[in-house]
C-alpha positions as CSV (number, residue, x, y, z in Angstrom):
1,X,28.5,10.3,-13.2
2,X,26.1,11.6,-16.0
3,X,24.1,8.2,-15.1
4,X,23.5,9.7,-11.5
5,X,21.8,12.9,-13.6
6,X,19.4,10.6,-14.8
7,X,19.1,8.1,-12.3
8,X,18.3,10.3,-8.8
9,X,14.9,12.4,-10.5
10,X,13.8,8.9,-12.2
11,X,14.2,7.7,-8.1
12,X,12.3,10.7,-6.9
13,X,9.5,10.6,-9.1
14,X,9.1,6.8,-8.4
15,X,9.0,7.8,-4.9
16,X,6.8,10.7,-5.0
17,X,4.4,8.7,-7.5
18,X,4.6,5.8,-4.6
19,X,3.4,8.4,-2.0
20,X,0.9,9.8,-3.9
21,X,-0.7,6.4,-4.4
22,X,-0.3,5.6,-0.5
23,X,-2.0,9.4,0.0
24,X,-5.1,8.0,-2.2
25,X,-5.3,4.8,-0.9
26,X,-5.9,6.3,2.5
27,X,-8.5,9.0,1.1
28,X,-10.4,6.2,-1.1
29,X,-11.4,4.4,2.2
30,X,-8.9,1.0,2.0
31,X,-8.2,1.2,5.7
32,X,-11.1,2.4,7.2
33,X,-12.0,-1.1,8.6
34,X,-9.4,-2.8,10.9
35,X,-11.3,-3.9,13.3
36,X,-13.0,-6.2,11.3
37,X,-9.4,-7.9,9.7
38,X,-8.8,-8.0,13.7
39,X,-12.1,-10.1,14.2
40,X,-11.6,-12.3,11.2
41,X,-9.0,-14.5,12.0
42,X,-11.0,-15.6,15.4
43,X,-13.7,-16.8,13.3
44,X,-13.2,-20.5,12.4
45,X,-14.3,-21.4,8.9
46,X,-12.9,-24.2,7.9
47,X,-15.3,-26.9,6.3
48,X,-14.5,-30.5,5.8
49,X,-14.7,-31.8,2.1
């Protein structure tokens, strides 16, 4: 039982610190382009050795 004290705000600080990173990575710009992933894979770039 005392291992649950510790255990469940170790979890919600992982969590929290998780969402916080997610938060930035959407303010930093890391998905501002998917229509250009979407386009990508069309593009054929394979080049024989």
């Amino acid at each position: 039982m005392t291992a649950l004290l510790f255990l469940i705000p170790v979890a919600l600080f992982m969590g929290l610190m998780g969402l916080a990173a997610f938060l930035w990575s959407l303010r930093s710009g890391q998905f501002d382009d998917p229509q250009g992933a979407a386009e990508r894979i069309l593009h054929d770039e394979d080049h024989p050795l």
